[in-house]
LOLUMLO-347179 format. One record per atom (N, C-alpha, C): z negated, x, y negated; atom name; residue number from 0. Coordinates in nm, 4 decimals, padded with zeros to 6 digits. Layout:
<atoms>
<atom Z="Z" X="X" Y="Y" a="CA" k="NUM"/>
...
</atoms>
This chain:
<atoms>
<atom Z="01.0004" X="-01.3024" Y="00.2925" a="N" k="0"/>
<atom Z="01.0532" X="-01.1791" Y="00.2391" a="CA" k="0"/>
<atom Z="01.0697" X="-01.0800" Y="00.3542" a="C" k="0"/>
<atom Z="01.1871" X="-01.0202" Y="00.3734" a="N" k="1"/>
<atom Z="01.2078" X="-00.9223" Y="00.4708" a="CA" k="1"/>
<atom Z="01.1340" X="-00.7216" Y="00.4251" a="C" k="1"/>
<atom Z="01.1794" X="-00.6901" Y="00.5017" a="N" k="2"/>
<atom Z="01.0841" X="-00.5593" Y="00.5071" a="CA" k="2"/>
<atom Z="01.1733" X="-00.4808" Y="00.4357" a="C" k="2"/>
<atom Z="01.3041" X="-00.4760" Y="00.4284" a="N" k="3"/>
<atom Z="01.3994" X="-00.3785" Y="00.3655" a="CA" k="3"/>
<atom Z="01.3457" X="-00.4534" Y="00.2162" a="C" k="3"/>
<atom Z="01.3418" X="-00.5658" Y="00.1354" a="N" k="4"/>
<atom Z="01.3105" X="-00.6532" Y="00.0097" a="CA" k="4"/>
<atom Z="01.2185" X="-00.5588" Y="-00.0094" a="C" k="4"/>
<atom Z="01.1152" X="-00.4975" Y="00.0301" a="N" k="5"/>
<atom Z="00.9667" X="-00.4151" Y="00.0146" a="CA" k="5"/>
<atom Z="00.9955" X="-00.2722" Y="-00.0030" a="C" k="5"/>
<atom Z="01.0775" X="-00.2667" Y="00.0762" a="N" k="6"/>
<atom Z="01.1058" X="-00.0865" Y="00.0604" a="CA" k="6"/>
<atom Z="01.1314" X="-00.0535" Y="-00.0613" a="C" k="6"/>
<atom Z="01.0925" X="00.0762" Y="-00.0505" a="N" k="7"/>
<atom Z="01.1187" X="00.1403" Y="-00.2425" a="CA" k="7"/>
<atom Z="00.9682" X="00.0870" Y="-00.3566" a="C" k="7"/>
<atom Z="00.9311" X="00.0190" Y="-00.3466" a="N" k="8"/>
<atom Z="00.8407" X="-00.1136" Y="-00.4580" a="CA" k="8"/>
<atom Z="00.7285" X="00.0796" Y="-00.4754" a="C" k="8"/>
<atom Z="00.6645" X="00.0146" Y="-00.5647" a="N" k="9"/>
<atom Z="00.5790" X="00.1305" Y="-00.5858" a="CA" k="9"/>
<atom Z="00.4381" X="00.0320" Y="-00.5799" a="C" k="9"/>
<atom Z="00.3177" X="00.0896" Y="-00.5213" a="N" k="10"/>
<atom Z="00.1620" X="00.0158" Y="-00.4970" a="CA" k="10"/>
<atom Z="00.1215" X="00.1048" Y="-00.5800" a="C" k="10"/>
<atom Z="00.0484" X="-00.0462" Y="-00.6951" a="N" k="11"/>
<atom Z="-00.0202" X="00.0178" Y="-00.8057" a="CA" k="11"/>
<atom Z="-00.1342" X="-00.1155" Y="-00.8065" a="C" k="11"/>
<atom Z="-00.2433" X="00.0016" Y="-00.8040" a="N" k="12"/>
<atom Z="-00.4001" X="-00.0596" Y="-00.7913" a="CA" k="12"/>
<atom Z="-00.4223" X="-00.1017" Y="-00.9331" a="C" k="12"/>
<atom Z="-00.4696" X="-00.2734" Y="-00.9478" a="N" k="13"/>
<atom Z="-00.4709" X="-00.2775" Y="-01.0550" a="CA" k="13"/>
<atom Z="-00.5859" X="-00.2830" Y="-01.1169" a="C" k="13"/>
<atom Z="-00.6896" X="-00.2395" Y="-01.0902" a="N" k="14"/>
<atom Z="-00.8403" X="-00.1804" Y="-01.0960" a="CA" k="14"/>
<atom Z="-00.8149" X="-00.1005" Y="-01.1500" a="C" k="14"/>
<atom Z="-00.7473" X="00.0589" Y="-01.0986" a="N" k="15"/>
<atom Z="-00.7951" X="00.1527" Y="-01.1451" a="CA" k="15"/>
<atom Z="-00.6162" X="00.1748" Y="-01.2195" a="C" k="15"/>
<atom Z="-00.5709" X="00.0847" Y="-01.2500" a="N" k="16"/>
<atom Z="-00.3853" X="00.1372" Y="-01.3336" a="CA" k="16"/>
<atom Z="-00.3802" X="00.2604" Y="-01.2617" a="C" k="16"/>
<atom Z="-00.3749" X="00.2674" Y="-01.1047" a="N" k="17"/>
<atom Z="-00.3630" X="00.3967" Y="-01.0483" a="CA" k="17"/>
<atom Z="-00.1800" X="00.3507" Y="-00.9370" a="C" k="17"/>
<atom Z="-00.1424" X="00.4502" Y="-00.9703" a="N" k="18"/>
<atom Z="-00.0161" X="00.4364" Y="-00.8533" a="CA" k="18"/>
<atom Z="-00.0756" X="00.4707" Y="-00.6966" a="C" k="18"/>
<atom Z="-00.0625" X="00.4077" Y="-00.6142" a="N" k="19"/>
<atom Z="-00.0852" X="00.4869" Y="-00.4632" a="CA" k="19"/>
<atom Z="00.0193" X="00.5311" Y="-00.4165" a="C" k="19"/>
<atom Z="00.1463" X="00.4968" Y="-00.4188" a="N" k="20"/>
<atom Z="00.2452" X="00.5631" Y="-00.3194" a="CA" k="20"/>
<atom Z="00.3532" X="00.4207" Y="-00.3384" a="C" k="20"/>
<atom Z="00.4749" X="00.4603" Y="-00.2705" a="N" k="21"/>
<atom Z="00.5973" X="00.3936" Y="-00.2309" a="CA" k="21"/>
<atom Z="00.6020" X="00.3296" Y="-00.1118" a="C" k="21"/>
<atom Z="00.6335" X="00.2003" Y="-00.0967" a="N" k="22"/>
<atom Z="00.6552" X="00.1663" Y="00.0492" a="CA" k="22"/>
<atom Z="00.7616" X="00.1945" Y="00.0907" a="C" k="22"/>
<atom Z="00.7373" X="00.2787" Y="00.2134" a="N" k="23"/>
<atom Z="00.8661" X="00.3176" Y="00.2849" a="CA" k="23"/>
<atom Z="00.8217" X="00.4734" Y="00.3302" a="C" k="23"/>
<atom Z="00.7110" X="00.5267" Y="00.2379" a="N" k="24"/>
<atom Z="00.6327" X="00.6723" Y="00.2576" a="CA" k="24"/>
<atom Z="00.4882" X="00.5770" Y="00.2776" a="C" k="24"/>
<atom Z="00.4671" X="00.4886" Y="00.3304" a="N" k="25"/>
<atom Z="00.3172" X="00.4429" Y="00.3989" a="CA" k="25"/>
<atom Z="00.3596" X="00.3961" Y="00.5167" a="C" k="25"/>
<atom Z="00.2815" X="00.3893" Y="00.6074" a="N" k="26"/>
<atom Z="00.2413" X="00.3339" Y="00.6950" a="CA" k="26"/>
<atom Z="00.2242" X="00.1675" Y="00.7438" a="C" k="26"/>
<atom Z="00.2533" X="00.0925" Y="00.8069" a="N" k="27"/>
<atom Z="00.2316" X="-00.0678" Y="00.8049" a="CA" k="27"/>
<atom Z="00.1414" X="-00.1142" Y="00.9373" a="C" k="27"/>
<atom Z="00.0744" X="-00.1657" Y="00.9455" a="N" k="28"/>
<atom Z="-00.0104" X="-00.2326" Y="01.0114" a="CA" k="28"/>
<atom Z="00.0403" X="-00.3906" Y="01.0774" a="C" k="28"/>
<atom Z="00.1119" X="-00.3908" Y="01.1815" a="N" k="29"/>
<atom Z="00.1796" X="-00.5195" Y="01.2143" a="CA" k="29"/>
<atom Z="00.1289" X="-00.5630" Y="01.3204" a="C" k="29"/>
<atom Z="00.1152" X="-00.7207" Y="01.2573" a="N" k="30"/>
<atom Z="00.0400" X="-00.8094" Y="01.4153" a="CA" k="30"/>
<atom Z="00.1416" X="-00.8240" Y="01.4983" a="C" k="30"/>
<atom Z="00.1385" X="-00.7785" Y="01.6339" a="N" k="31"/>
<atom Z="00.2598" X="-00.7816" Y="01.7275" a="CA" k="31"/>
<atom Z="00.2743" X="-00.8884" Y="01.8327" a="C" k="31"/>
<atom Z="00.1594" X="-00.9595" Y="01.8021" a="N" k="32"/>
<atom Z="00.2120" X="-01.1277" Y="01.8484" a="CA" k="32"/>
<atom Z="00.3107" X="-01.1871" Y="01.7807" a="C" k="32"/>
<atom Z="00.2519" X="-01.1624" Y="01.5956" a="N" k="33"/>
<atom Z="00.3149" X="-01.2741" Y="01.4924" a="CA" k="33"/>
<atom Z="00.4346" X="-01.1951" Y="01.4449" a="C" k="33"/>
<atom Z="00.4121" X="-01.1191" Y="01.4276" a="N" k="34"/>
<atom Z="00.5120" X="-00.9714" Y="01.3366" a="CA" k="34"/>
<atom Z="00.4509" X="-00.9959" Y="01.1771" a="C" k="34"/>
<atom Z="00.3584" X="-01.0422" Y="01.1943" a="N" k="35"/>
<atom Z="00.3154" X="-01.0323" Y="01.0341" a="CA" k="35"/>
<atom Z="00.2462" X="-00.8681" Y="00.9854" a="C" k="35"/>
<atom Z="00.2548" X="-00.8443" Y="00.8706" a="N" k="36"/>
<atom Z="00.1828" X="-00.7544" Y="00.8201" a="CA" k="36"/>
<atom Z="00.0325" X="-00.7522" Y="00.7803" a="C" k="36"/>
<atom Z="-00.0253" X="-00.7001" Y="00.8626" a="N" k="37"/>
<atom Z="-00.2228" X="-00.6969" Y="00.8202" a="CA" k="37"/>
<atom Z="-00.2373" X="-00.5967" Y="00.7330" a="C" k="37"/>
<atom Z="-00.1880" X="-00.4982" Y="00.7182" a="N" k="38"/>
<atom Z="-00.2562" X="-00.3850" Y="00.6017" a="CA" k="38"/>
<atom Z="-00.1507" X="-00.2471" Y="00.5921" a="C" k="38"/>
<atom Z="-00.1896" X="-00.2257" Y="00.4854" a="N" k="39"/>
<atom Z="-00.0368" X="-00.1260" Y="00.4461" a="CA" k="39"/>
<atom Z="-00.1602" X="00.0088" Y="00.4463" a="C" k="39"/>
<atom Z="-00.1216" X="00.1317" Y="00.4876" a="N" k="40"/>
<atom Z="-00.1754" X="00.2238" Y="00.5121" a="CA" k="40"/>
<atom Z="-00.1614" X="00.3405" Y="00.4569" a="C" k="40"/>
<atom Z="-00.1978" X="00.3847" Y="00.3441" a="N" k="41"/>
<atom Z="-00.1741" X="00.4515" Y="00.2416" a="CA" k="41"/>
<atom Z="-00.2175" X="00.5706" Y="00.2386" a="C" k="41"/>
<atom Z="-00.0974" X="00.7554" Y="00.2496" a="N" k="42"/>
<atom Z="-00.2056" X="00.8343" Y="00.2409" a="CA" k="42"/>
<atom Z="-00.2341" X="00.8608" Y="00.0979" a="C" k="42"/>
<atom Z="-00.4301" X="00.9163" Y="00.1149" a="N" k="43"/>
<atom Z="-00.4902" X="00.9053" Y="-00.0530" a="CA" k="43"/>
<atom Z="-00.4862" X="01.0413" Y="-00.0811" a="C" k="43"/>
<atom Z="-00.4058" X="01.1576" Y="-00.0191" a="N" k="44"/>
<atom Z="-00.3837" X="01.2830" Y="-00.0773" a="CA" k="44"/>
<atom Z="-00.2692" X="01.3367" Y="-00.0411" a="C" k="44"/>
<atom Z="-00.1709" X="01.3743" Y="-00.1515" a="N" k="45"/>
<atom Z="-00.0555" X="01.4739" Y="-00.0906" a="CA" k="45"/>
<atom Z="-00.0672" X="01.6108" Y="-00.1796" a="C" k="45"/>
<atom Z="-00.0269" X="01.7114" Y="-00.1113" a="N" k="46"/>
<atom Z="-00.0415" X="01.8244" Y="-00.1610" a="CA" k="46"/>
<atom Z="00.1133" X="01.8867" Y="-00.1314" a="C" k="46"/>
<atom Z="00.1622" X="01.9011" Y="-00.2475" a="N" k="47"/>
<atom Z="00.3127" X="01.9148" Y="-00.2308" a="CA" k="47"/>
<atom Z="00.4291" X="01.8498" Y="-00.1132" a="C" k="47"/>
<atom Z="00.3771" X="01.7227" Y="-00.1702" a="N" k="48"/>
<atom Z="00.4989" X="01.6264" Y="-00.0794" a="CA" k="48"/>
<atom Z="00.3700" X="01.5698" Y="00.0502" a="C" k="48"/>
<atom Z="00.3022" X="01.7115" Y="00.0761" a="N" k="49"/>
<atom Z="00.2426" X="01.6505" Y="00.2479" a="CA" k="49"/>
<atom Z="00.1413" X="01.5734" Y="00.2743" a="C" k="49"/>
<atom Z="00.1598" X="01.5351" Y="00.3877" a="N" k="50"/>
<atom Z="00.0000" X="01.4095" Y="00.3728" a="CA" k="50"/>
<atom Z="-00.0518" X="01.5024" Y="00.4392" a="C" k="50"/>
<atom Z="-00.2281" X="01.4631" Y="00.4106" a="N" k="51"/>
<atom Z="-00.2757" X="01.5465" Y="00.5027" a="CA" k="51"/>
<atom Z="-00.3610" X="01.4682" Y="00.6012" a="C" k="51"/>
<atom Z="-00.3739" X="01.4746" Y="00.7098" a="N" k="52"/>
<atom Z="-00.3849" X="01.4009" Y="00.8319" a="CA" k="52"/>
<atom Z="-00.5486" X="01.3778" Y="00.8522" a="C" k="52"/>
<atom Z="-00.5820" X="01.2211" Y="00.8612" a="N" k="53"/>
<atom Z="-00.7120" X="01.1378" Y="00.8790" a="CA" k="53"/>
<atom Z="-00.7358" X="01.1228" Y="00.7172" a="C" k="53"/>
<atom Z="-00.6986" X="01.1283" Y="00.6267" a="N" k="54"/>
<atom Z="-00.7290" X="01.0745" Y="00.4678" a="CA" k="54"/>
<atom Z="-00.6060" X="00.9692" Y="00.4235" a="C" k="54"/>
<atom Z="-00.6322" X="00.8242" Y="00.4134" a="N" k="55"/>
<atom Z="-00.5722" X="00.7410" Y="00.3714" a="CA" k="55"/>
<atom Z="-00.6391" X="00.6151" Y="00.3599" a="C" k="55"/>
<atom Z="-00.5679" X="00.4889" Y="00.2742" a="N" k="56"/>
<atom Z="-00.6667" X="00.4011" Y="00.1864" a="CA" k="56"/>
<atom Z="-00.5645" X="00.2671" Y="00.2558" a="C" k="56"/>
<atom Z="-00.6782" X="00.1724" Y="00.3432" a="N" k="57"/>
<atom Z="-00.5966" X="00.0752" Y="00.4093" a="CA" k="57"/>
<atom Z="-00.6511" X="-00.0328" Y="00.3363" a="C" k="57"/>
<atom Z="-00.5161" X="-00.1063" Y="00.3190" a="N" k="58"/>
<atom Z="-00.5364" X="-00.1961" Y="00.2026" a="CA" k="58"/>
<atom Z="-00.4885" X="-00.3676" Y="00.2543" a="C" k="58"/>
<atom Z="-00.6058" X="-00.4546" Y="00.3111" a="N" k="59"/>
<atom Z="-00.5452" X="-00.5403" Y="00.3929" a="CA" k="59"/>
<atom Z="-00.4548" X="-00.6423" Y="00.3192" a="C" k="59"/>
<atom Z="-00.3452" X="-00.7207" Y="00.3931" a="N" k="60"/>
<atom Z="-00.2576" X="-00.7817" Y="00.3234" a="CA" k="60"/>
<atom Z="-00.2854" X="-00.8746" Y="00.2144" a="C" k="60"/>
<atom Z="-00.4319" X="-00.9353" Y="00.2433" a="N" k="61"/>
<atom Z="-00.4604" X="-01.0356" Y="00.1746" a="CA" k="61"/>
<atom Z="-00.5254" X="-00.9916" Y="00.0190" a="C" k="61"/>
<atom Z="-00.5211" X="-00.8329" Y="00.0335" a="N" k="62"/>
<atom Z="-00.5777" X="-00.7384" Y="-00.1150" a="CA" k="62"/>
<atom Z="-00.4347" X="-00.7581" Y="-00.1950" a="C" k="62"/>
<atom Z="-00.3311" X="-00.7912" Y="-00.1460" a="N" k="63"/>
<atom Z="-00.2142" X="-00.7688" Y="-00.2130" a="CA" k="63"/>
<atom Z="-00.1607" X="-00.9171" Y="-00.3378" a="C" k="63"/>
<atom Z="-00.2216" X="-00.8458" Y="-00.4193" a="N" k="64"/>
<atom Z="-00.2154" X="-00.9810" Y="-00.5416" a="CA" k="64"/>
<atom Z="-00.0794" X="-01.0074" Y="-00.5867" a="C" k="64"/>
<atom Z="00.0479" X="-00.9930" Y="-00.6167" a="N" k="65"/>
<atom Z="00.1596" X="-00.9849" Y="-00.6736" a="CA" k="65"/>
<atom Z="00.2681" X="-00.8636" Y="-00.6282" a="C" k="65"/>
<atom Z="00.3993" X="-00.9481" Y="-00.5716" a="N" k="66"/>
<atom Z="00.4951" X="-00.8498" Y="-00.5389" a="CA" k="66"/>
<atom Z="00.6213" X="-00.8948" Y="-00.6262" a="C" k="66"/>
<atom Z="00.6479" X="-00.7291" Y="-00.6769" a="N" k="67"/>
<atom Z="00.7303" X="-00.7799" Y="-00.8476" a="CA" k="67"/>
<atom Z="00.8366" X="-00.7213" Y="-00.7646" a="C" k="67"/>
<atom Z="00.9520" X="-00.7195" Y="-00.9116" a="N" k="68"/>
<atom Z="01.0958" X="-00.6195" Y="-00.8575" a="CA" k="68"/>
<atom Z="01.0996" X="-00.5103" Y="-00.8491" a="C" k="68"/>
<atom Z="00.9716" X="-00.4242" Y="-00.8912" a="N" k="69"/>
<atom Z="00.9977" X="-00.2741" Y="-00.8785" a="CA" k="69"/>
<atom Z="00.8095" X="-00.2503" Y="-00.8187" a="C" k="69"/>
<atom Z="00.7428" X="-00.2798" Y="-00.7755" a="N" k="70"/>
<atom Z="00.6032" X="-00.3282" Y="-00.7476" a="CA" k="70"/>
<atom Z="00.5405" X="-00.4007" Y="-00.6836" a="C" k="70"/>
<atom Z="00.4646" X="-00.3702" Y="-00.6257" a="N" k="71"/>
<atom Z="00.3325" X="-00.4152" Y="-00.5254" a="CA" k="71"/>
<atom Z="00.2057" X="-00.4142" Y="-00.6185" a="C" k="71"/>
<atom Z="00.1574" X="-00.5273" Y="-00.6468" a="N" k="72"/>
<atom Z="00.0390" X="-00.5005" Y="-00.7057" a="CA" k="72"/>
<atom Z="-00.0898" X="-00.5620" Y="-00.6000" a="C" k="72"/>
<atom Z="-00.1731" X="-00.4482" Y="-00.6222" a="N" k="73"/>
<atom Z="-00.3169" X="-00.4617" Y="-00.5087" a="CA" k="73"/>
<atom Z="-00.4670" X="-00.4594" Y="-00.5901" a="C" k="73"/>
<atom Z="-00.5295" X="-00.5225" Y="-00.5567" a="N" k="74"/>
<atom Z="-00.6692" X="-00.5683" Y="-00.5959" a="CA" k="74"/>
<atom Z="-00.7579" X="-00.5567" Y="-00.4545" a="C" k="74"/>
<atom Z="-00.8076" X="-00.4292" Y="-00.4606" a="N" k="75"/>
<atom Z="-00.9083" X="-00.3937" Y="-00.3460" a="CA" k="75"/>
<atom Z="-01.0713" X="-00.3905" Y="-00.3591" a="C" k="75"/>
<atom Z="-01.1254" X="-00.4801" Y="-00.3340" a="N" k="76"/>
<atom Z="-01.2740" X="-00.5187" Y="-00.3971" a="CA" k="76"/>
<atom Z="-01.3496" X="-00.3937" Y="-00.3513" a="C" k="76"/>
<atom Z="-01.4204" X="-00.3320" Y="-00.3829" a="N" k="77"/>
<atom Z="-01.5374" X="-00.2341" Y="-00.3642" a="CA" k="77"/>
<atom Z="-01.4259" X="-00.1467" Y="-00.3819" a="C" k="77"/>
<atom Z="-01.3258" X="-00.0862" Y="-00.4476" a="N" k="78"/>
<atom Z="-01.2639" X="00.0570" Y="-00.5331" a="CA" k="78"/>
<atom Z="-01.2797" X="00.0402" Y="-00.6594" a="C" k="78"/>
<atom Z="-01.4189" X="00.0408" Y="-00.6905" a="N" k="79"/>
<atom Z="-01.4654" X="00.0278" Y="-00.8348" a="CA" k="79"/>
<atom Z="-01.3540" X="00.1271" Y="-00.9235" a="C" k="79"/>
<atom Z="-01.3503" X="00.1106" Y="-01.0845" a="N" k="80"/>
<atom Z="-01.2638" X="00.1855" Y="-01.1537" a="CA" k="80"/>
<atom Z="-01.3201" X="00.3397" Y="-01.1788" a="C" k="80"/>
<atom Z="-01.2558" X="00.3731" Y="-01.2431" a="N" k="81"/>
<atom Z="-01.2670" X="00.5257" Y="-01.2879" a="CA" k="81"/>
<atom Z="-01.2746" X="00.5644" Y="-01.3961" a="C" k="81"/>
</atoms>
């Protein structure tokens, strides 16, 4: 799957039925030997649109349970529910 296929998808934790954000407004974590993706980098607060800088929820690739047509679904062990 290419990286533009990902863009847009919305990451929704399926622990907590919580949305985190859009890929394409996160961050990516790429092995630059392989070009693979290790962890998508999520900020965990915006306050009118802005991130605010050193608060975000890194979510390694292998947390990533199911990638749908409009969705990323993630299963992050120790983000107990709410």
């Amino acid at each position: 799957m290419r990286l533009s296929e990902l863009s847009g998808k919305e990451i929704v934790d399926v622990k907590r039925a919580e949305r985190l954000g859009v890929l394409g407004q996160t961050d990516l974590e790429i092995n630059e030997q392989t070009g693979q993706i290790q962890a998508l980098l999520i900020p965990s607060l915006k306050w009118f649109g802005f991130r605010k800088q050193g608060e975000e929820i890194r979510v390694h690739w292998k947390h990533v349970k199911k990638i749908g047509a409009d969705m990323i679904i993630i299963d992050i062990p120790g983000r107990d529910e709410s």
